[in-house]
N, CA, C and O atoms as a GROMACS GRO file, in nm:
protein
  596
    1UNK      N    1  -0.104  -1.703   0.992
    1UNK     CA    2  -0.160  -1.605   1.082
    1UNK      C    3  -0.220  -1.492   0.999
    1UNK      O    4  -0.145  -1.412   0.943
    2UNK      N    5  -0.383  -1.480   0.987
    2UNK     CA    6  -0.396  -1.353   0.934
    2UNK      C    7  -0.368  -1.210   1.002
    2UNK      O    8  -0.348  -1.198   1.123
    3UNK      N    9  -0.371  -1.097   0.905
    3UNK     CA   10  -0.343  -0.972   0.945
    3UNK      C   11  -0.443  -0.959   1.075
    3UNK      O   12  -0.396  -0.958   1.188
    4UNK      N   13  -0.525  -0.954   1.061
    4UNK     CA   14  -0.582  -0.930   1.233
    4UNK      C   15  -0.557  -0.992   1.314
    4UNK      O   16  -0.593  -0.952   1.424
    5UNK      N   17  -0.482  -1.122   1.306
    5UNK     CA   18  -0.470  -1.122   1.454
    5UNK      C   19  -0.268  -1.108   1.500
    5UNK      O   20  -0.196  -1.125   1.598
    6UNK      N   21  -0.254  -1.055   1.317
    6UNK     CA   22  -0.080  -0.985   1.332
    6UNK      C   23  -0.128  -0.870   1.414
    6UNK      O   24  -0.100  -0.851   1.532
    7UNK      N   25  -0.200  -0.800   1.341
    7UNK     CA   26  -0.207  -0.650   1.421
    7UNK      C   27  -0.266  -0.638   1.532
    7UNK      O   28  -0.249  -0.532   1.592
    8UNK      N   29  -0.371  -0.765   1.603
    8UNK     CA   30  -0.390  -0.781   1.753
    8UNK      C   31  -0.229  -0.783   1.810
    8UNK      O   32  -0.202  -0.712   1.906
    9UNK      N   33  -0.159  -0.839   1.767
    9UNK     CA   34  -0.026  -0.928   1.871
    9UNK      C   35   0.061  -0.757   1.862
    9UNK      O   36   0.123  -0.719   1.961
   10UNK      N   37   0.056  -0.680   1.754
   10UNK     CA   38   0.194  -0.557   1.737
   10UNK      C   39   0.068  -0.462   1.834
   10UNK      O   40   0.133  -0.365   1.871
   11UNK      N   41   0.001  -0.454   1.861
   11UNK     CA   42  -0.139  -0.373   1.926
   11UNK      C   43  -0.076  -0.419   2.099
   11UNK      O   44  -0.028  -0.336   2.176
   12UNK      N   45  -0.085  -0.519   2.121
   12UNK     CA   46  -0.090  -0.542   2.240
   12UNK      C   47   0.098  -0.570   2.300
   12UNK      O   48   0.130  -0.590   2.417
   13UNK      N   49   0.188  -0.563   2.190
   13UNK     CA   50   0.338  -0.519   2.219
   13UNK      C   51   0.346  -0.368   2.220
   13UNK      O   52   0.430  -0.303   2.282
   14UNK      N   53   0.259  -0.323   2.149
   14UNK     CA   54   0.279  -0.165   2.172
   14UNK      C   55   0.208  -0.136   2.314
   14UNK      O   56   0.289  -0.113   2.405
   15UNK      N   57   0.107  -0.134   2.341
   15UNK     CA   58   0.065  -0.127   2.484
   15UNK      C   59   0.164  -0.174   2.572
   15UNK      O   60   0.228  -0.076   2.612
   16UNK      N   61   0.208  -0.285   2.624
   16UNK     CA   62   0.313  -0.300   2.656
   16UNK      C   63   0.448  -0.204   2.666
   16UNK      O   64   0.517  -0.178   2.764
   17UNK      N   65   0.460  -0.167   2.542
   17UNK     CA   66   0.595  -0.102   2.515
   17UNK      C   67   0.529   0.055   2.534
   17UNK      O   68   0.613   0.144   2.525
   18UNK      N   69   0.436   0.085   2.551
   18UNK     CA   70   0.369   0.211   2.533
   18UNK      C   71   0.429   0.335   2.460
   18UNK      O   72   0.479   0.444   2.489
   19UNK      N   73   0.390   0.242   2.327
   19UNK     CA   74   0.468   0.344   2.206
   19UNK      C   75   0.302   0.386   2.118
   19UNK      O   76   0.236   0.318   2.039
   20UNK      N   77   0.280   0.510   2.166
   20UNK     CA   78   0.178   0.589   2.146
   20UNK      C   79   0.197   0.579   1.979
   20UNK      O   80   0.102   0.526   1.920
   21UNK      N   81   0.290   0.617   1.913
   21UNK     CA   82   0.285   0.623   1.751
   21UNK      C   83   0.212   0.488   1.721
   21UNK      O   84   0.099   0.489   1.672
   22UNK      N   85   0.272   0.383   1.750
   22UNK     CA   86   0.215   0.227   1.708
   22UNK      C   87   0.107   0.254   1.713
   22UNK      O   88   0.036   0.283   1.616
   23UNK      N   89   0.057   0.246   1.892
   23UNK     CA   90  -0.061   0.243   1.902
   23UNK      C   91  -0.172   0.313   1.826
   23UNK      O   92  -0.277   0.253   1.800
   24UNK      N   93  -0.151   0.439   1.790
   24UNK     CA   94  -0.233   0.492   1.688
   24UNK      C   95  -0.251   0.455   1.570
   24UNK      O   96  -0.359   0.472   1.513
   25UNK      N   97  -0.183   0.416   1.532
   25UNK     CA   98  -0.111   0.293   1.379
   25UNK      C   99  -0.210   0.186   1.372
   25UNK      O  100  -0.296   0.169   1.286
   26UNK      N  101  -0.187   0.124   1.462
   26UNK     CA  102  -0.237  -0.014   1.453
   26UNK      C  103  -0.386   0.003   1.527
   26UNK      O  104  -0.461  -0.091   1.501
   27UNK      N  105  -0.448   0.113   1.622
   27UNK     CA  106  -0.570   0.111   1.640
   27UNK      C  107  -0.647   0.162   1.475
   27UNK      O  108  -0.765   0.130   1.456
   28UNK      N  109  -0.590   0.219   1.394
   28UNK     CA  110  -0.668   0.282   1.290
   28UNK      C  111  -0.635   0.166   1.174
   28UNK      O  112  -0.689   0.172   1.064
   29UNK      N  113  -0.546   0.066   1.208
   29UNK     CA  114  -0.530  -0.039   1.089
   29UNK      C  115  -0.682  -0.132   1.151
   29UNK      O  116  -0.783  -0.164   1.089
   30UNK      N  117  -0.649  -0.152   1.281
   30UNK     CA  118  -0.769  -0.226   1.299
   30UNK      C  119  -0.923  -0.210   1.267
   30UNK      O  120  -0.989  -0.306   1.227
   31UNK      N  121  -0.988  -0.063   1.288
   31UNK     CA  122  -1.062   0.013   1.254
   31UNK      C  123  -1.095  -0.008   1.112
   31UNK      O  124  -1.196  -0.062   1.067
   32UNK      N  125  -0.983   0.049   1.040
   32UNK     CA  126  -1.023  -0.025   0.906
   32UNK      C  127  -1.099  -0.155   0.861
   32UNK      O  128  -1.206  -0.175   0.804
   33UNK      N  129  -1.019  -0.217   0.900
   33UNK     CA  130  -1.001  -0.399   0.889
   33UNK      C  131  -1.176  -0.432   0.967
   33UNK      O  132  -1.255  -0.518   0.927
   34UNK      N  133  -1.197  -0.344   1.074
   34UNK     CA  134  -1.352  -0.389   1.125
   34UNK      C  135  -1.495  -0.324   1.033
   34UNK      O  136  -1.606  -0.373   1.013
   35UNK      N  137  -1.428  -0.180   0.988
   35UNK     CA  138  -1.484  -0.138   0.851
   35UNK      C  139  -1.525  -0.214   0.771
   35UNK      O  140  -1.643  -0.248   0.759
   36UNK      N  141  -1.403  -0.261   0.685
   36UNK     CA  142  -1.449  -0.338   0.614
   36UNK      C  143  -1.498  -0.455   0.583
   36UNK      O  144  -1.535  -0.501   0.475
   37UNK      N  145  -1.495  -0.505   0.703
   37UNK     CA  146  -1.548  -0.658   0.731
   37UNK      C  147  -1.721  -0.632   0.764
   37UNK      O  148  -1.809  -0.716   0.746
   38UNK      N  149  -1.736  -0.532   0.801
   38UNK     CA  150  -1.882  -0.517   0.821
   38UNK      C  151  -1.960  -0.454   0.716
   38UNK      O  152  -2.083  -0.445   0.713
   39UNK      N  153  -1.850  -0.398   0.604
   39UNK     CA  154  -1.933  -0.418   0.439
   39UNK      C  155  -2.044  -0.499   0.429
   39UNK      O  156  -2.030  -0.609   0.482
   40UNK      N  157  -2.171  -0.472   0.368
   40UNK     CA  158  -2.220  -0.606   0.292
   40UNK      C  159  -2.170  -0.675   0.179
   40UNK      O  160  -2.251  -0.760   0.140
   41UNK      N  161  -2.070  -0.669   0.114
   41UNK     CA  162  -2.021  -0.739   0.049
   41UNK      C  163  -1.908  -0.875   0.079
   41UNK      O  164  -1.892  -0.985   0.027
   42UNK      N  165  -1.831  -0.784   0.213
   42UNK     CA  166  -1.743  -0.889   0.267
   42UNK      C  167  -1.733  -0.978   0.358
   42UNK      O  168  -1.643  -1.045   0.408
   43UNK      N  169  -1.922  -0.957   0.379
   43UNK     CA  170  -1.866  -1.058   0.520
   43UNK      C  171  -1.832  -1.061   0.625
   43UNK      O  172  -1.852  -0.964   0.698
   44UNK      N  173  -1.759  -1.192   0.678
   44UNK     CA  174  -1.663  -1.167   0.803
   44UNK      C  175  -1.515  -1.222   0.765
   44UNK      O  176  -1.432  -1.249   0.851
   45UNK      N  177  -1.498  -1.234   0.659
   45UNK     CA  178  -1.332  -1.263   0.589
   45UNK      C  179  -1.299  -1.153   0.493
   45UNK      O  180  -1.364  -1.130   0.391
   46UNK      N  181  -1.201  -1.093   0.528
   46UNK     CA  182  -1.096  -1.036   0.386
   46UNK      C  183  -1.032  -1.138   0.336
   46UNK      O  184  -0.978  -1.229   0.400
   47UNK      N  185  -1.037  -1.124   0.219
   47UNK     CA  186  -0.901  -1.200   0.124
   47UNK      C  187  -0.786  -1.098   0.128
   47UNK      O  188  -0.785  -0.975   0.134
   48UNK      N  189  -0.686  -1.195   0.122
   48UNK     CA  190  -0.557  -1.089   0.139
   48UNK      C  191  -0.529  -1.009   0.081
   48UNK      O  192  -0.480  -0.901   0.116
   49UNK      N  193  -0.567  -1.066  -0.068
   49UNK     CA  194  -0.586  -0.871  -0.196
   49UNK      C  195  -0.642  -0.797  -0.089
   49UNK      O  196  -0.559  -0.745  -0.015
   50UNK      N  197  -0.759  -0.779  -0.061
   50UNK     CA  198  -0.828  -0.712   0.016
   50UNK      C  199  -0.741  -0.672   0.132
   50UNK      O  200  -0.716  -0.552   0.142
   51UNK      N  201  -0.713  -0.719   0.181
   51UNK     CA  202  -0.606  -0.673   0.333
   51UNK      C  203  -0.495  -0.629   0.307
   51UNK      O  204  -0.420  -0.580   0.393
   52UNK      N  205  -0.460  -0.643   0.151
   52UNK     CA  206  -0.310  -0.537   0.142
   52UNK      C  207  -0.328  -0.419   0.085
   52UNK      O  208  -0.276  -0.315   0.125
   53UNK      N  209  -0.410  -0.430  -0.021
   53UNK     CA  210  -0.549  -0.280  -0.049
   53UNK      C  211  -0.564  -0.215   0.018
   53UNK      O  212  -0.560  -0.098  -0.021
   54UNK      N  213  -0.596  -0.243   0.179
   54UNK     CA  214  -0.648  -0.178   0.253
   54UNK      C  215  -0.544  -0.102   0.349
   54UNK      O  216  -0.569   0.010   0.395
   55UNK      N  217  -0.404  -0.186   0.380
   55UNK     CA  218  -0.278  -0.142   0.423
   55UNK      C  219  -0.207  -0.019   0.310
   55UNK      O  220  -0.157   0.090   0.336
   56UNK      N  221  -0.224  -0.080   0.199
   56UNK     CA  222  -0.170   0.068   0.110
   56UNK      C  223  -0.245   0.196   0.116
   56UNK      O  224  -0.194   0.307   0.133
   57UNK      N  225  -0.348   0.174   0.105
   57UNK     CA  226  -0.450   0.290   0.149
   57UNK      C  227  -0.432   0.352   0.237
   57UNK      O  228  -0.443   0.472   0.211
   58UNK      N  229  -0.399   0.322   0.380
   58UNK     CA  230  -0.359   0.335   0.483
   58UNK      C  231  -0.192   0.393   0.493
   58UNK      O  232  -0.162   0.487   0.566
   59UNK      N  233  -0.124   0.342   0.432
   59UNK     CA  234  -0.008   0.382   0.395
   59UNK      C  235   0.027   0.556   0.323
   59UNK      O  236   0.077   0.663   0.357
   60UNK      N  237  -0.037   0.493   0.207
   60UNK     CA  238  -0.112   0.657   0.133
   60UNK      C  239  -0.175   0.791   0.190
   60UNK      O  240  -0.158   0.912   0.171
   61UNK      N  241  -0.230   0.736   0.246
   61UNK     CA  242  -0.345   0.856   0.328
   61UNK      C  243  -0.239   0.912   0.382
   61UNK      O  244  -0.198   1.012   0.323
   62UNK      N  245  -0.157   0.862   0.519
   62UNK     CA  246  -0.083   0.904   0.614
   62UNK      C  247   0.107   1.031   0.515
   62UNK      O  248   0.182   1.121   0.554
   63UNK      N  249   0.088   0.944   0.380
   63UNK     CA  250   0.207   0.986   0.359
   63UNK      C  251   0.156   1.128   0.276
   63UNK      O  252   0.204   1.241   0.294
   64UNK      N  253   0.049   1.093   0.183
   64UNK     CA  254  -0.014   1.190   0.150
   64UNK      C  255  -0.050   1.332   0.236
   64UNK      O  256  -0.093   1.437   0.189
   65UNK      N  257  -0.025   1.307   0.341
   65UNK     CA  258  -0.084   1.390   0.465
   65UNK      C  259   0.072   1.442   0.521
   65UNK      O  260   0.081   1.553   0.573
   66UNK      N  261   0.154   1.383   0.512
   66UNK     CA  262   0.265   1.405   0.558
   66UNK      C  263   0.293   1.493   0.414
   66UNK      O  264   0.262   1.607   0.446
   67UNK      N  265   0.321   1.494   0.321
   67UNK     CA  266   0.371   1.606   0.206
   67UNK      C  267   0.271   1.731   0.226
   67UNK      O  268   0.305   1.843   0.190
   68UNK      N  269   0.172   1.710   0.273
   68UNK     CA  270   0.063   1.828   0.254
   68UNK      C  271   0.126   1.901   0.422
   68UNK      O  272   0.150   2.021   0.409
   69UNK      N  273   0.142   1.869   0.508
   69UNK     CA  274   0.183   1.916   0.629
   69UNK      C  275   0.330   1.985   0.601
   69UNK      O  276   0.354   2.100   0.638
   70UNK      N  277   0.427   1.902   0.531
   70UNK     CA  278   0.578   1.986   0.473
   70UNK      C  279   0.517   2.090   0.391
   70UNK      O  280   0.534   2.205   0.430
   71UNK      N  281   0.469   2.076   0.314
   71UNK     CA  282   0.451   2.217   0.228
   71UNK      C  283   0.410   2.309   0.243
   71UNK      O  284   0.418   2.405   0.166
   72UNK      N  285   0.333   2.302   0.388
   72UNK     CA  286   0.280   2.401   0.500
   72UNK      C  287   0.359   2.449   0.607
   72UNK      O  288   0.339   2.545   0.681
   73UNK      N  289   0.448   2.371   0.603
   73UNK     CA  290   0.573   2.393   0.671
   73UNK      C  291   0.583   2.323   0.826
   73UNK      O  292   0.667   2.345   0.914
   74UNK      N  293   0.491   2.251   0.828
   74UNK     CA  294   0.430   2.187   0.944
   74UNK      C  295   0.510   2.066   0.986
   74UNK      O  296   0.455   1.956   1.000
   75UNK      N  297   0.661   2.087   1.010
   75UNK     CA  298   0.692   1.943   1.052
   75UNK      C  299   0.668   1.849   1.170
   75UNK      O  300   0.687   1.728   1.168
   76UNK      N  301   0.617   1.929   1.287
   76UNK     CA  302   0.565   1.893   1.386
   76UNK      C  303   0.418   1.801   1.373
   76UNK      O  304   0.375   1.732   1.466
   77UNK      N  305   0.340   1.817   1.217
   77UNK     CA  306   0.218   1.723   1.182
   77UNK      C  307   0.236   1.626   1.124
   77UNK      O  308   0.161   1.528   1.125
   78UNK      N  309   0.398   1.642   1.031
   78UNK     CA  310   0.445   1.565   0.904
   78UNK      C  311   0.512   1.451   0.989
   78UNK      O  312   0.442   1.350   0.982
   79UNK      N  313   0.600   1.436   1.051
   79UNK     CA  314   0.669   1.320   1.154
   79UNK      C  315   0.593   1.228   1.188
   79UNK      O  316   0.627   1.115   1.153
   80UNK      N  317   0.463   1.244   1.266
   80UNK     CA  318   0.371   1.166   1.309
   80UNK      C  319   0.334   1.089   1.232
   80UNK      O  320   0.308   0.971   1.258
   81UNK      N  321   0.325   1.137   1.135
   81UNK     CA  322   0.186   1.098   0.998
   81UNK      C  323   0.322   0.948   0.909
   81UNK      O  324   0.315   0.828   0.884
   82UNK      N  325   0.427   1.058   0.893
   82UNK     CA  326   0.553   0.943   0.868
   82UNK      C  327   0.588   0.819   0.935
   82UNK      O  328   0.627   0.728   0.863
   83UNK      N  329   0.582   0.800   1.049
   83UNK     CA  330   0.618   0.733   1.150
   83UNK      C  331   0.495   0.640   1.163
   83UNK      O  332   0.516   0.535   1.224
   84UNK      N  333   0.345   0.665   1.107
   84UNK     CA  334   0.254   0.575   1.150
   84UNK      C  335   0.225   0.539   0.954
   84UNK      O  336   0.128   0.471   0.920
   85UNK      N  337   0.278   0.570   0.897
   85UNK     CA  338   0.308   0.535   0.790
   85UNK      C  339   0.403   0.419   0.759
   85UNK      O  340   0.384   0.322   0.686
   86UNK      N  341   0.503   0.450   0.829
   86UNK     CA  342   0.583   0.330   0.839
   86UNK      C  343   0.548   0.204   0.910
   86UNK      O  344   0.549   0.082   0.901
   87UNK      N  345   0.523   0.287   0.974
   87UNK     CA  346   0.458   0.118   1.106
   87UNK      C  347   0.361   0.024   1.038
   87UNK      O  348   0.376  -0.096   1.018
   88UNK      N  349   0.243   0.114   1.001
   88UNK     CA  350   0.110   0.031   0.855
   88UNK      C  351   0.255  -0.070   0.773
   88UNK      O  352   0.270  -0.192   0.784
   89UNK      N  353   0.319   0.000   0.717
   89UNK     CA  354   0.412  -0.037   0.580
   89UNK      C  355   0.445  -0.169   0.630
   89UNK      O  356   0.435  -0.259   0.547
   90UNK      N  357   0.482  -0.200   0.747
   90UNK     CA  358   0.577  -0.340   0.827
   90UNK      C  359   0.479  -0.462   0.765
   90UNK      O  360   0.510  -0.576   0.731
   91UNK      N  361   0.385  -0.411   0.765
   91UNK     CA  362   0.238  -0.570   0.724
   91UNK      C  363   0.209  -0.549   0.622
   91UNK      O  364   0.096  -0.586   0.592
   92UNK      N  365   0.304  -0.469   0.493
   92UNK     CA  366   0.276  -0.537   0.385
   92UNK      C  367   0.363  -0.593   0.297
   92UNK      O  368   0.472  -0.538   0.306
   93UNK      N  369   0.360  -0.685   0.210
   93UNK     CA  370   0.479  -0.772   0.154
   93UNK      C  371   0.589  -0.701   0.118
   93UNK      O  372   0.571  -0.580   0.105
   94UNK      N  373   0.716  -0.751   0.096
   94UNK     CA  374   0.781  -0.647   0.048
   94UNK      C  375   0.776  -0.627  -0.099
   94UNK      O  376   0.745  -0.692  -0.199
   95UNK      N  377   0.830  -0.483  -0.061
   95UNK     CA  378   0.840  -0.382  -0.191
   95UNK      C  379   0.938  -0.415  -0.314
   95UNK      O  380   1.059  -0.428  -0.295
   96UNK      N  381   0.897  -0.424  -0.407
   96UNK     CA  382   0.980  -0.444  -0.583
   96UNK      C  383   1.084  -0.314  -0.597
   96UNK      O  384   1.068  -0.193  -0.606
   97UNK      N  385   1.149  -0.364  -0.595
   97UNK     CA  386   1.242  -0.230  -0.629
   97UNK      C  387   1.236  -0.120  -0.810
   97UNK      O  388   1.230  -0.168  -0.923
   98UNK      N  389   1.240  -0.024  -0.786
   98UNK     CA  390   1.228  -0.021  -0.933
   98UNK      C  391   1.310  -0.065  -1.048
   98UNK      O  392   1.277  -0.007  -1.152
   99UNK      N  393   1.396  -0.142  -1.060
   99UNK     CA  394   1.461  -0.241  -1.145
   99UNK      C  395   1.354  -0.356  -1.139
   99UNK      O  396   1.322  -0.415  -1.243
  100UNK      N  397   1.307  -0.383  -1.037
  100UNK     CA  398   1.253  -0.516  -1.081
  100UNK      C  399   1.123  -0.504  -1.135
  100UNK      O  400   1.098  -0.566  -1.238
  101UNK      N  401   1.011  -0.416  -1.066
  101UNK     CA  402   0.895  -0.370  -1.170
  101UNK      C  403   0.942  -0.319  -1.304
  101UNK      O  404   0.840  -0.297  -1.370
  102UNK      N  405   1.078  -0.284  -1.394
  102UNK     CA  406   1.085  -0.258  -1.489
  102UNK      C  407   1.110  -0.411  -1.537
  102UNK      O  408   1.035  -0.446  -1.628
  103UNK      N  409   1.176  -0.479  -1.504
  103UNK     CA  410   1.158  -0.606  -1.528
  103UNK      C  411   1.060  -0.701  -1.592
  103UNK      O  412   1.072  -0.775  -1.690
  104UNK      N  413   0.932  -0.670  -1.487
  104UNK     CA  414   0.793  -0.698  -1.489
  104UNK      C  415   0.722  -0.701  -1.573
  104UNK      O  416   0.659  -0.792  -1.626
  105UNK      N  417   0.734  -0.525  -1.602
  105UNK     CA  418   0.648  -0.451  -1.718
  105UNK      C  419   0.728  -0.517  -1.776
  105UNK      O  420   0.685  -0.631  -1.758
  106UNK      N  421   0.820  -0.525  -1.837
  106UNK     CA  422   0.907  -0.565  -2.015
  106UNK      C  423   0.846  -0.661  -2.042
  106UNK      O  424   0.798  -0.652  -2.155
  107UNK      N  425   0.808  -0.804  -1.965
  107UNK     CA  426   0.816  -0.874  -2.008
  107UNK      C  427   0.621  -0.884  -2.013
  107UNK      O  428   0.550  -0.922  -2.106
  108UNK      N  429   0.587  -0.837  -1.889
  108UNK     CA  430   0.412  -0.769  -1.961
  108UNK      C  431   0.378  -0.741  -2.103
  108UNK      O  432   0.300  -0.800  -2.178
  109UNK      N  433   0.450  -0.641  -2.121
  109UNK     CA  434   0.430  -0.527  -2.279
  109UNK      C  435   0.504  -0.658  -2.328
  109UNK      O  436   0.402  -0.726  -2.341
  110UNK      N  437   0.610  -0.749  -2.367
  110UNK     CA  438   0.610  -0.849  -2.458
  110UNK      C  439   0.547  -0.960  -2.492
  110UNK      O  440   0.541  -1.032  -2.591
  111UNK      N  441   0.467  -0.954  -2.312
  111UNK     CA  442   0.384  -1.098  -2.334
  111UNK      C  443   0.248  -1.037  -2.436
  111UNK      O  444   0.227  -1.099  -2.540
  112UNK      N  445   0.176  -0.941  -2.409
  112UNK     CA  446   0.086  -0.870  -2.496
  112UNK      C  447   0.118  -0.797  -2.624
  112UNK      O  448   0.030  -0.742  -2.689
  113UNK      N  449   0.242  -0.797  -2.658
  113UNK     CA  450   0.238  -0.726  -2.760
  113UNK      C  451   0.222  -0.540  -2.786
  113UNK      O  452   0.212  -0.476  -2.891
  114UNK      N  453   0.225  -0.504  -2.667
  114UNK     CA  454   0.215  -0.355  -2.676
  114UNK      C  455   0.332  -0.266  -2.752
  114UNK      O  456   0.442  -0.322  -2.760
  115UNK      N  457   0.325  -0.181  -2.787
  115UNK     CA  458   0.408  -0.128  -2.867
  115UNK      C  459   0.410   0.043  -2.855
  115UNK      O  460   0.519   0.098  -2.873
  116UNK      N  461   0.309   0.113  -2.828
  116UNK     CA  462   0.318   0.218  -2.790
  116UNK      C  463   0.199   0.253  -2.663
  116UNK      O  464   0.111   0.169  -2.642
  117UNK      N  465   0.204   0.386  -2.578
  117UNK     CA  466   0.125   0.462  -2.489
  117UNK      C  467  -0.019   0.415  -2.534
  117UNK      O  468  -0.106   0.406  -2.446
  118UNK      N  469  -0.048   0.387  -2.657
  118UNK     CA  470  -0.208   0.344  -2.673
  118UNK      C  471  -0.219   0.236  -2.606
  118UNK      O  472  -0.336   0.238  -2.569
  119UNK      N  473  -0.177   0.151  -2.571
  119UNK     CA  474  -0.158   0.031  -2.513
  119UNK      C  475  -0.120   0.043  -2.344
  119UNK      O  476  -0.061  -0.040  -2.275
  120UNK      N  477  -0.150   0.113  -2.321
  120UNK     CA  478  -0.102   0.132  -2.189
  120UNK      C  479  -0.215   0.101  -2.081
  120UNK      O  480  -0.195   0.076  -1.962
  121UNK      N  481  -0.376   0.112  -2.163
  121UNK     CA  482  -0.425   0.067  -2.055
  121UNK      C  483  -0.423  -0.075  -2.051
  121UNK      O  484  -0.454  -0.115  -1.939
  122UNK      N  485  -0.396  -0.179  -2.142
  122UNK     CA  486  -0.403  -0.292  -2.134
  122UNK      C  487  -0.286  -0.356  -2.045
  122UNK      O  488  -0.307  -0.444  -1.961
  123UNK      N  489  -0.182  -0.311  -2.069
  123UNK     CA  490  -0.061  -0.286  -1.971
  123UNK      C  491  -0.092  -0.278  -1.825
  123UNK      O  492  -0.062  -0.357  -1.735
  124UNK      N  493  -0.165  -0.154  -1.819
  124UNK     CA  494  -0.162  -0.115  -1.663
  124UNK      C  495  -0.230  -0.243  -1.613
  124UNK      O  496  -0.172  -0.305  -1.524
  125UNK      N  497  -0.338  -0.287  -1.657
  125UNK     CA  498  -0.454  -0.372  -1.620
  125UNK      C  499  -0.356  -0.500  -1.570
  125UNK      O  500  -0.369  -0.532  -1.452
  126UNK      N  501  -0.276  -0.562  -1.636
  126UNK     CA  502  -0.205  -0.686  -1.627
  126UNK      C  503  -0.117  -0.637  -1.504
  126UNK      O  504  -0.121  -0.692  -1.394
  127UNK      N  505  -0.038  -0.527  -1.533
  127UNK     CA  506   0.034  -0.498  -1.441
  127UNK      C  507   0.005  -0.497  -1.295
  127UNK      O  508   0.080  -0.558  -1.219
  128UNK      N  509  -0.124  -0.415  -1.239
  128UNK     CA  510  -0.186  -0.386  -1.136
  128UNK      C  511  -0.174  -0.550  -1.120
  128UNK      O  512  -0.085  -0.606  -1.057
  129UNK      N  513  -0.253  -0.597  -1.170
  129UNK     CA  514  -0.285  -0.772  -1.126
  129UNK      C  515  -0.201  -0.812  -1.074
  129UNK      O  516  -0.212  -0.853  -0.959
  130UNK      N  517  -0.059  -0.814  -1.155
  130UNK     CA  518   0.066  -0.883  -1.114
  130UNK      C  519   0.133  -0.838  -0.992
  130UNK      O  520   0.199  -0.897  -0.906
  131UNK      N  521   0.103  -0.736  -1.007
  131UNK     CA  522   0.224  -0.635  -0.911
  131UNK      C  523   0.155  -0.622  -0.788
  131UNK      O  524   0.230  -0.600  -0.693
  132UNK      N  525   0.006  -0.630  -0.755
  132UNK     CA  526  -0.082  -0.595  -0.696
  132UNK      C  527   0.000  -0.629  -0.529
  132UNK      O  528   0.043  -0.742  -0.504
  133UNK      N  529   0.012  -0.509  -0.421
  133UNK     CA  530   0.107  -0.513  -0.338
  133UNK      C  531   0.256  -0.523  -0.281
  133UNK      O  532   0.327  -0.512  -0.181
  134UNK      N  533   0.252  -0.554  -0.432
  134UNK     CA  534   0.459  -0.544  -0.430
  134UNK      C  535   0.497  -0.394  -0.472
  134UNK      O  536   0.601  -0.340  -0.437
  135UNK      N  537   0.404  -0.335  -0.550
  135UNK     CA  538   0.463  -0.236  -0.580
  135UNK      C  539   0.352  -0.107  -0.586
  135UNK      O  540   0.236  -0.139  -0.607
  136UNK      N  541   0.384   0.040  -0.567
  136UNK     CA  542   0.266   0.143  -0.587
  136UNK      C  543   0.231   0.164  -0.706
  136UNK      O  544   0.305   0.140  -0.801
  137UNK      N  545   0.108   0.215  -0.720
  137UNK     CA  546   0.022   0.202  -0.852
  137UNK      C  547   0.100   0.316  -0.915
  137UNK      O  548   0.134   0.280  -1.028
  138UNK      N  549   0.150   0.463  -0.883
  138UNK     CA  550   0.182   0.562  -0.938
  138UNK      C  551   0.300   0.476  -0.952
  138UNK      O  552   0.308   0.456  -1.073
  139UNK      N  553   0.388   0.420  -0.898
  139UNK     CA  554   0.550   0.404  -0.981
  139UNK      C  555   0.467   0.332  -1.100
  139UNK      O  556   0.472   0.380  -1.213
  140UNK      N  557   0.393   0.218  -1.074
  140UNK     CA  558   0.353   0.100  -1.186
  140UNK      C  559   0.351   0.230  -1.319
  140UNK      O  560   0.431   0.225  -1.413
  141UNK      N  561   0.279   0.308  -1.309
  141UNK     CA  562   0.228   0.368  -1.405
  141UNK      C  563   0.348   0.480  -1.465
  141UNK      O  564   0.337   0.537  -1.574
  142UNK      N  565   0.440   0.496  -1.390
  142UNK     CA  566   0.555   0.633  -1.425
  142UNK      C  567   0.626   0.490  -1.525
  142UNK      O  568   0.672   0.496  -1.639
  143UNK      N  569   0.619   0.424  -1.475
  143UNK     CA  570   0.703   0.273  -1.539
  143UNK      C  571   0.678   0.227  -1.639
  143UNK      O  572   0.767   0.191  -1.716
  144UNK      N  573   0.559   0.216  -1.664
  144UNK     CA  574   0.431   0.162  -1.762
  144UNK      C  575   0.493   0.259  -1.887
  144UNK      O  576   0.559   0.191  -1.966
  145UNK      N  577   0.488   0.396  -1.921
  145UNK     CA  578   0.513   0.501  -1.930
  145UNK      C  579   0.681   0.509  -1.998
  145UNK      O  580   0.706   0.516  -2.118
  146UNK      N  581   0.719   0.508  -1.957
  146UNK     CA  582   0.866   0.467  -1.974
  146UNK      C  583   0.911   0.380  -2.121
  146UNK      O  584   0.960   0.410  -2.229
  147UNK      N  585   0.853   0.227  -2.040
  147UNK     CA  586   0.897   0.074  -2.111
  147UNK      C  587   0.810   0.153  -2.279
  147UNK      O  588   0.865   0.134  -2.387
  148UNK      N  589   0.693   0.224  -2.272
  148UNK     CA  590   0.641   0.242  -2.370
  148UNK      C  591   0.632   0.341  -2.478
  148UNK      O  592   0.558   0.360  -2.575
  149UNK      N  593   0.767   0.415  -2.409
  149UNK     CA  594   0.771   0.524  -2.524
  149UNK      C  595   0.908   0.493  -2.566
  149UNK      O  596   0.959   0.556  -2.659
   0.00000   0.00000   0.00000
């Protein structure tokens, strides 16, 4: 089952269930998803890189928006933004814990040979590839960071 027609079926249980958070969730996942399909580059198919790219993004934005609303003191903007953050989060694979992206990287930086922070972009590069949806690019990189000093 691809993601659009997951997020048709949680779209039309939220209507149903008339849970306004979802619904906003999943009308702006869809939005996306019609965005980018009407790229000239993509066509009328995402590849699933592409469709979990586009869920983290989505993920990001909302949480990103939620820290900027706390620090304003705004929890009445920050909840919302959390809550449709989470809901995006449900459709994408699960998450690496950070033991196991340290895992990852070790054996990255051994399969290449890296040895110090100069090496880190060759690192990141493999890493992103590997990790690509299991895990966020800022941990990849606090991690990356770490294994290498």
């Amino acid at each position: 089952m691809s993601l659009e027609s997951k997020i048709m079926e949680a779209l039309k249980e939220a209507m149903k269930a008339k849970d306004t958070v979802a619904l906003e969730s999943l009308r702006a996942v869809k939005s996306a998803i019609l965005l980018a399909k009407t790229e000239a580059k993509a066509g009328d198919v995402l590849s699933d890189e592409d469709e979990i790219k586009l869920l983290q993004k989505l993920v990001k934005q909302r949480r990103e928006s939620a820290q900027l609303y706390q620090e304003q003191g705004r929890e009445d903007l920050a909840t919302p933004e959390l809550a449709q953050a989470e809901i995006i989060a449900k459709f994408l694979p699960e998450q690496l814990s950070e033991e196991e992206v340290t895992a990852h990287l070790q054996a990255i930086v051994s399969r290449l040979g890296a040895t110090s922070l100069k090496d880190m972009g060759k690192v990141m590069g493999e890493a992103t590839k590997e990790l690509a949806g299991k895990a966020d690019g800022k941990l990849i990189a606090t991690l990356v960071k770490k294994v290498l000093s």
